[in-house]
Each structure stands twice: as structure tokens, then as C-alpha cells.
N, C-alpha and C positions, 0 to 999 in steps of 0.2 A: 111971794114967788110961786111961779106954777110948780107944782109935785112932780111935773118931767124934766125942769132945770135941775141941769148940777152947779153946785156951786163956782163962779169960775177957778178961784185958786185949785180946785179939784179936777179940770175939765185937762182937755190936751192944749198945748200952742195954741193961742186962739190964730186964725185963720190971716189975719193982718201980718201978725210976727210970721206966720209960715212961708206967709208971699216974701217977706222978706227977707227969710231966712234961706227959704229955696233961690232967691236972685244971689245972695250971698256963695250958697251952696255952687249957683249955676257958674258964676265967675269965675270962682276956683276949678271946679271942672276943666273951662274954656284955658284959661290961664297954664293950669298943669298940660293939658296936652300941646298946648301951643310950646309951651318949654321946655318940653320934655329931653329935648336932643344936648341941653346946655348940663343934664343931671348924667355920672356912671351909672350906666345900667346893670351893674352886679353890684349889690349891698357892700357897701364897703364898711362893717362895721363888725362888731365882735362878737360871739353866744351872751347874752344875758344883759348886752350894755338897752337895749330897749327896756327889760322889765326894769333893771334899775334909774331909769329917767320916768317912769311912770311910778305916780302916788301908789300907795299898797291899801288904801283903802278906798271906795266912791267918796264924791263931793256928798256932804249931808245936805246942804243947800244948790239949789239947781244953779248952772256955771250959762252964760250965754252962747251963743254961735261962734262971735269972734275967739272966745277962748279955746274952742273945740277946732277952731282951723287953725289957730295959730298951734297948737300941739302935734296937728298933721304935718306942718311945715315943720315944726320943730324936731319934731322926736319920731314922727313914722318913716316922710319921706326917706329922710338921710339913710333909714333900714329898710329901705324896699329894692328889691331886685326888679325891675323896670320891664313886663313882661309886652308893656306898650310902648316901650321905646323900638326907634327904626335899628337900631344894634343890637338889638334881641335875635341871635340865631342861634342860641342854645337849643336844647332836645328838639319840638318842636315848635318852630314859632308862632306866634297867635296874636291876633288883633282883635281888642274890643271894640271897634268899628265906633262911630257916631252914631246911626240909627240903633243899631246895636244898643249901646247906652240909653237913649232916648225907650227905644222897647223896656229895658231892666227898669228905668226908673218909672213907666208906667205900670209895668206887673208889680213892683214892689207897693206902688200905691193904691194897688186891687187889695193886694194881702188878702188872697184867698186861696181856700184850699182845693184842689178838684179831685179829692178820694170819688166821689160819685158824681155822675152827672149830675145830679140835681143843688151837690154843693157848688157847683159854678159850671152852668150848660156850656158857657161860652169859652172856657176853657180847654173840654176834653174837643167841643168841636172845632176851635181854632186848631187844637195841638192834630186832630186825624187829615185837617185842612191842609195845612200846613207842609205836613209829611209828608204827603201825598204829590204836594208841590215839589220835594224833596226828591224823593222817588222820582219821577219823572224825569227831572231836572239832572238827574243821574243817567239815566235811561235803564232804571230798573223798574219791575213791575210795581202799579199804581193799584192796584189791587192788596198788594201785601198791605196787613195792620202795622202799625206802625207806636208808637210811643216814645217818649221824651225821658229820660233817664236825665241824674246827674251826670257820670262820666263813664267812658269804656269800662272801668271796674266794673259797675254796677251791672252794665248789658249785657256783660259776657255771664258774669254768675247769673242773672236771669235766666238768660238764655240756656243756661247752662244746667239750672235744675230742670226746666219745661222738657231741656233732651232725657233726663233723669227719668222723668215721671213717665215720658214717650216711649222708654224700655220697657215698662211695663213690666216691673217688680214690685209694685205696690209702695214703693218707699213711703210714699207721704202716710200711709196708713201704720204699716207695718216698721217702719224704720230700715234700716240698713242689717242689723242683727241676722242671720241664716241666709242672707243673700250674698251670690258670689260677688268676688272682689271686680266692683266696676273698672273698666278702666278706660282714658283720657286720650288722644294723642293729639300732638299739634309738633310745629318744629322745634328744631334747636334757636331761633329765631324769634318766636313770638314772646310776648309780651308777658311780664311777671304776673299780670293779674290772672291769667288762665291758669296759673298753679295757688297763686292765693282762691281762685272758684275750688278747685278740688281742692280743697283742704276746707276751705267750707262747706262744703257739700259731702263732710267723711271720707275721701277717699282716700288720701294722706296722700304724701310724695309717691309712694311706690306706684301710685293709679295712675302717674303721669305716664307718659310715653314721649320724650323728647327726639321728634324725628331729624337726621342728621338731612344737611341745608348740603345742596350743588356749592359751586363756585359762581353762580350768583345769588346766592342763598334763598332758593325757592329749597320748599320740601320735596324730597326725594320722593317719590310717591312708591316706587319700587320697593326702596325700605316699608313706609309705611304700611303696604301689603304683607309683606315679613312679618313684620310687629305681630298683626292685626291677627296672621296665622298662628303665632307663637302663644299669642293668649288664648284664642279657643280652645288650643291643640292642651293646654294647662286649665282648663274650667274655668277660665275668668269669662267677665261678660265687655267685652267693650260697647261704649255706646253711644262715643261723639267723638267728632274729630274738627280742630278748631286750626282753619285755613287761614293765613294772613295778608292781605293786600295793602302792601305798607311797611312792611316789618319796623320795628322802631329804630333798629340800632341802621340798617343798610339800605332801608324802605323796599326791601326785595319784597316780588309777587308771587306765591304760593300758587301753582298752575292747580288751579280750580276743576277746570270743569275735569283734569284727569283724578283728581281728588272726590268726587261730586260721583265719578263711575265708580270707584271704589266702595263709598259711603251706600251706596243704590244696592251693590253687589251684597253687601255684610248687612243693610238694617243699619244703619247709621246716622246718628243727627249730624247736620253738617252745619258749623254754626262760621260765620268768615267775618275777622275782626279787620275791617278796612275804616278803620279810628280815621287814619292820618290822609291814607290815600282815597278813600271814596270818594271827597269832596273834589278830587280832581278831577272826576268825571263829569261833572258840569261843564266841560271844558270838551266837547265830543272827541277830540282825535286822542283822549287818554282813558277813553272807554274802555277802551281793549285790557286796563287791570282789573276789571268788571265784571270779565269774557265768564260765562259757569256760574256767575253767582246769581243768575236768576231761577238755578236749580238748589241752593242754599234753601234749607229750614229757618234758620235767621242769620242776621247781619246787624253789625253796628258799624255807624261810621259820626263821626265828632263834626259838628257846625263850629266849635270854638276852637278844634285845630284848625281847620282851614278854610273855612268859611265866613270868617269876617264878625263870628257872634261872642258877644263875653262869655265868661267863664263864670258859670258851667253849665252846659247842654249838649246832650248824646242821644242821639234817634238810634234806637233799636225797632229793625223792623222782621217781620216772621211773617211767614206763608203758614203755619200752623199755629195759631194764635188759642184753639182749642185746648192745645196741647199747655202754651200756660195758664189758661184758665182750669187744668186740671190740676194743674201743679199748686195753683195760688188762692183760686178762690175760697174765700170764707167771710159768711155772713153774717155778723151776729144779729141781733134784734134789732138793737141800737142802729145800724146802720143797713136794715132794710128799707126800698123805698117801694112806690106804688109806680115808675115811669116805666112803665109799658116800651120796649125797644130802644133802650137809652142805652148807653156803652157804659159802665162804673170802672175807672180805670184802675181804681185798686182790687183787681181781682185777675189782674196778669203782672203781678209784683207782687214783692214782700210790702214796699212801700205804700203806708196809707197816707201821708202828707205828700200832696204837690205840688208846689208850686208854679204858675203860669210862667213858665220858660217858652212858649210859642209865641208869646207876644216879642220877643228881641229877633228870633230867628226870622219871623212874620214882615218886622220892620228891612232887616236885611235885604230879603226879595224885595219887598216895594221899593225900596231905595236905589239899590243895583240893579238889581233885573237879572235874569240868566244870564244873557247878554255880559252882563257888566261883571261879575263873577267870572265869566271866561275869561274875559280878558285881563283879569287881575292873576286868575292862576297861572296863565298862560307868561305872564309878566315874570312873575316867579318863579317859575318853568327855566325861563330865556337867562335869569337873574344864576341861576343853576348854575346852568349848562356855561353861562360864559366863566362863573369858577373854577368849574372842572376841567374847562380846555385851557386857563392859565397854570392848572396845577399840572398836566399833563404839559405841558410845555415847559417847565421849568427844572434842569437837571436836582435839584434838590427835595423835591416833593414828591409823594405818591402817591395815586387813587388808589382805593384800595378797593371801591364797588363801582357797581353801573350806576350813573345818576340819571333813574328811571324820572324822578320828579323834582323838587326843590332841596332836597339835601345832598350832600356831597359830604363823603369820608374818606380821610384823604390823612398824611403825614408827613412831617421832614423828615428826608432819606437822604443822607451825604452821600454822594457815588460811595461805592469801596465800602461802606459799613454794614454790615447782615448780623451783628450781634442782637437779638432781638431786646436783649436786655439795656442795653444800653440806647438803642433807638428810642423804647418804652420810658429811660430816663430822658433823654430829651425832648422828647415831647410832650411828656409831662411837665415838663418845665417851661416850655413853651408856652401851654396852655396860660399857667401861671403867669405868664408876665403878658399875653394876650390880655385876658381878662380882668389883670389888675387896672391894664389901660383904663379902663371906665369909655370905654370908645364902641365895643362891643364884649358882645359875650357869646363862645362858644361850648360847646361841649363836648364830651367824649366817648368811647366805645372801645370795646372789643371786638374784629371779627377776624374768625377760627387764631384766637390768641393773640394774634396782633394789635397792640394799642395803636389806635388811632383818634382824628380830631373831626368834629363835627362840624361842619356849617349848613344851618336851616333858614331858608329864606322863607318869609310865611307874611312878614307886614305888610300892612298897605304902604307905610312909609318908609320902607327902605328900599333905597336905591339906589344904582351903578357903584356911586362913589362913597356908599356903606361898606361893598362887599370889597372893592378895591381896596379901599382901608382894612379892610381885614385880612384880606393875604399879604398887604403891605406888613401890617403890626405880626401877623408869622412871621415872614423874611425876617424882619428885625429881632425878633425875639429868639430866633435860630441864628444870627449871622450868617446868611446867608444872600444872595445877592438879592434885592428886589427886584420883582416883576419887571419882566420887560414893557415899555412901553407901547 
């Protein structure tokens, strides 16, 4: 045997069983989405009934294909909450698209890493390619750098220390230790993860600044002037404020560009988390939630909320890209290289693993096109808008926001009852027997204390008589009369 064979018993899947195993793989695939609509889409099963149907220790001996899908059939699906079914309009809804997949299972069988240009060229230059495509496609600047993150979590604490280092306290050097107490603002509206950033970033709760939301819950910017004075006026140092385009609970738009004069006014990073709604803007006449954010320090907005890409892929993009390479870069030996003007993408993150997430975003464009992306938001948009004029038409229900893009919140209101408490019990209950249906799934909210119920259109596959059904299974679950015809 030549000295560069390995033994086979020792090698991977020889290449025959792979072909066949990925045709295997591939059927099921095709199979589960083509059937998806016949399975409930909320898990209908108990905490801990999956651990106890799976063995407590590996096979010692290797198990085939067949027994690995019959276990998915058996013991996963029946526990999965069906984030690709056309009845998903919980939080936000999302589609792993077909090209989509087809990208994920090409990057998975790169299996590489792109910390540096040089570990995979065609990685960071797909992913700045891409972006780029992105940007545009938004109608925001093509010039911003750009990067692929896991999820809004991620982007926003990125972005979030770069605004940190941009104060110019030395933190990264010095620490946090004899420096004044930084501090945070964003609204009463945004997103849990910008106080999970400040608290990883030392500042604790008190560094937040939670600005109070209008009655369409944009931030007050008036207030936030307040704040901003109250902190100097006490030695604190403020030195980001995080604008929301999309809010999660209401999708309210955070008026920017008068946020954007403020942040200019004080030395401010202005960082604007458009997760949910950026991708609307591919869609031109929903640009206008966008309006200011080409004066933003950075932005993140999600391809796997509403862009058609699996989960998980977040484009975080900055006009002062500097500013995280002061914050992040670090070199060691090990990981210096000789590429003369090459971009190393781990030195504007904590993160040195990356995996090629541009390759599924990549497929998406080719496949849809701008074009085709419009008119699927825009679908979804129209999918809206005709809920919220059923709900507003029917004496039993009540919006409770504007429906600026695909979600609508909304509640059963019996004429005559304003007990808030008792409203909050039944539609809690509601929900309940909605989404026990297995027909859809929706979710819920608070806004200014009001419980209410969520519906997010976001699938490629859902349609007219998804959403019908779902104000239908309200009416019923409330006793209340069904929609008019």
C-alpha cells in the first residue's frame, strides 16, 4: 500500500455511499417540504419527552443513513416547531428559501474557515461582494464595509463596542476602571439584545437609557435630548444611541435622520438596528424606513428575517470600519500573514471562526433577483395590510399599531369591556387555542401594557387563505362572530 493511503476502515464515507447517501439525504429534504403543510406547526410535545426517546449514550458501532432519517421522522420532526411551514407567523416569520438551502449545503461542504483572507480568498471576497449587492439593493451606500455576522445579537454588540472604542477612553487598553459611567440610549421598543450588548460591554442596566415610544412607537427624540442633557449635566459620558427600523414587538420606525442631528450634535455613534425591516427596502416605495440611515455609523439588518436566506445570516454594515478594527484587531504570530491589501475579516470582530454564510445569501440574488425579492415583500406587505383591514372592520377586534409592513397587532375587544385584565385573560387564551390548532402559529406582545396577538407574514408559502384561517381560528377561539365575507 502506498504510505499516502489510509486504511479504508479508517477513511471517511467512501464517495459511492455519499452519492448515495446525499440522494437519500436529498429526497427527504424534497419530501419534508413538499409536506410540510400536512405537519402542526408549534411542537406539540412535552420539555424533556425528546431527551427521553434518544439513547443516553453514542452507537459504538457506526448505524446507516436509513436509521438516521428514520429517527428524524420519528423522534425530531414530531418536536420541531415548523419555522418553514406556510402557518408560521409567530415573532418574525422566515423562510429557508430552495436556493437558500442549496447555498447552506454548498458552504457546509467547503467547511472552511475565513478568519483571514488567505484561509479562504473567496470567502471574505464573496461575503464584501455580496454586501455590497445588498446595500444597493436597499438603496443604501455601496461604499459602506459590510460583514456577515450570525444574528442581530452579534451586530449590534459589535457595533456596539467599535462605538465604545470611537469614545475614545482607551477602554480596550485601559479597561472600564476610573472611566466615567458610559451610557446607552435607544427606546422603550428596541430589542433585548441592546441591553444584553451593555451588560457585556460593563455597563450594567443603569447605562441603559430606555427612551419613551410616541403612539406609533417611534422614539421621542425630544426626550432623548433630555436624557442626553441629564447625563452630561451628572459626569457621565454617553456614547451611542441605538435607532430602531422595525421595532419587534410593533415594527415602529425610530425617526432617524432627527436622531442622526442629535447624535452629530453630542459626538454620538449612531448605530440603527433594521433586523426585520431593512429587507423591505429592496422593495423601493418602503425606502422611506431607511430615510437618515445613510448618516448612521453602522447598521444591521437580517437576510433570514426577510430575505428569503436560512438561518443564520446578519449583514452588519459601518461607514467607520476603522473604528472596529481599533476595537478588535489582534495579531498573533500564528495568524500573521504576508497578503499585501487583503481584508482579514477577523480583526473587525471578536469572532475568529467563519463560516461561508455568503454563499446561501449569493444564491438568493441569483435565483430571485431584486426584481423578484420586491415583489415577494411587496406580496407580504398586501398579505398585511388585508388582516388589518379585516381586523379593523370587525366589531370584536382591535389594532393596536400601524401596520407599516407585514405584521399586524391586533386583539379581541368585546364592545362594552375595557377591563384590561380581563381582555389580557382572554386573549391569552385565545392564543392558546389558536396555536394548539397546529394550523398556524402566532405570537404575542405588550404595547404601553396592553396584551396583545401577533400575526407576521414573512413565507414564501403562505397565502390569502393561511392568513384567512387565522383570523377565522381567532373568531372561534374568542366566540365571536367570523369574518365577514
Amino acid at each position: 500500500m502506498n504510505e499516502n493511503q489510509v486504511e479504508p476502515s479508517l477513511s471517511d464515507m467512501p464517495d459511492d455511499e455519499f452519492r448515495a447517501a446525499l440522494a437519500q439525504v436529498s429526497n427527504w429534504l424534497a419530501r419534508y417540504r413538499e409536506n410540510i403543510r400536512a405537519l402542526p406547526v408549534l411542537a406539540q410535545t412535552s420539555p424533556g419527552k425528546t431527551e427521553q426517546a434518544l439513547p443516553p449514550c453514542p452507537p459504538a458501532k457506526g448505524e446507516p443513513v436509513e436509521a438516521w432519517l428514520k429517527d428524524v421522522d420519528d423522534i425530531i420532526v414530531p418536536a420541531m416547531t415548523h419555522w418553514n411551514h406556510p402557518g408560521f407567523m409567530a415573532y418574525f416569520a422566515v423562510t429557508g428559501s430552495a436556493p437558500g438551502i442549496l447555498g447552506e449545503m454548498i458552504s457546509t461542504a467547503f467547511n472552511v474557515n475565513g478568519m483571514l483572507w488567505k484561509t479562504s480568498p473567496a470567502l471574505t471576497e464573496l461575503e464584501r461582494v455580496v454586501l455590497r449587492w445588498y446595500a444597493s439593493a436597499m438603496g443604501l451606500p455601496t461604499s459602506w464595509f459590510g460583514m456577515i455576522t450570525d444574528t442581530a445579537s452579534t451586530s449590534t454588540l459589535v457595533a456596539l463596542t467599535a462605538a465604545r472604542e470611537a469614545a475614545g477612553l482607551n477602554v480596550r487598553e485601559d479597561g472600564l476602571s476610573a472611566k466615567p459611567a458610559l451610557v446607552l440610549y435607544c427606546s422603550e421598543e428596541a430589542h433585548s439584545s441592546v441591553d444584553k450588548a451593555a451588560l457585556v460591554l460593563g455597563m450594567g442596566m443603569r447605562g441603559i437609557r430606555r427612551i419613551p415610544s410616541d403612539d406609533h412607537f417611534r422614539m421621542r427624540v425630544d426626550l432623548l435630548e433630555e436624557e442626553i442633557g441629564r447625563d452630561l449635566a451628572a459626569q457621565r459620558r454617553p456614547f451611542a444611541v441605538v435607532a430602531t427600523v422595525g421595532t419587534t414587538s410593533a415594527t415602529g420606525v425610530d425617526p432617524v435622520p432627527q436622531i442622526a442631528d442629535v447624535c452629530r450634535r453630542h459626538g454620538l455613534w449612531l448605530h440603527v438596528d433594521a433586523a426585520y425591516a431593512g429587507s423591505a427596502a429592496v422593495a423601493p416605495e418602503f425606502r422611506w424606513a431607511l430615510a437618515g440611515c445613510e448618516r448612521a455609523d453602522s447598521l444591521v439588518t437580517n437576510p433570514h428575517k426577510w430575505l428569503f436566506t436560512p438561518i443564520d445570516c446578519s449583514a452588519l454594515f459601518t461607514a467607520r470600519p476603522d473604528a472596529f478594527r481599533n476595537a478588535f484587531s489582534l495579531i498573533p504570530e500564528y495568524l500573521r500573514t504576508d497578503a499585501s491589501g487583503a481584508v482579514d475579516m477577523m480583526d473587525y470582530s471578536f469572532q475568529l471562526g467563519r463560516r461561508f454564510r455568503a454563499v446561501k445569501l449569493w444564491f438568493v440574488f441569483r435565483y430571485f433577483g431584486t426584481d423578484g425579492l420586491a415583489e415577494r415583500i411587496r406580496a407580504h406587505v398586501g398579505l398585511g395590510k388585508e388582516f388589518a383591514s379585516s381586523v379593523d372592520l370587525h366589531p370584536s377586534l382591535e389594532r393596536l399599531a400601524p401596520a407599516h409592513f407585514s405584521v399586524v397587532c391586533f386583539r379581541v375587544h368585546p364592545p362594552g369591556l375595557d377591563d384590561e385584565a380581563e381582555l389580557e385573560r382572554i386573549n391569552t387564551e385565545v392564543l392558546r387555542k389558536v396555536n394548539a390548532s397546529g394550523d398556524v402559529f402566532l405570537s404575542h406582545t405588550k404595547l404601553k401594557g396592553r396584551y396583545c396577538l401577533r400575526l407576521a407574514v414573512g413565507h414564501l408559502q403562505t397565502r390569502a387563505a393561511d392568513v384567512r384561517r387565522a383570523l377565522e381560528l381567532v373568531c372561534s377561539s374568542a366566540g365571536v362572530a367570523p369574518p365577514a365575507a
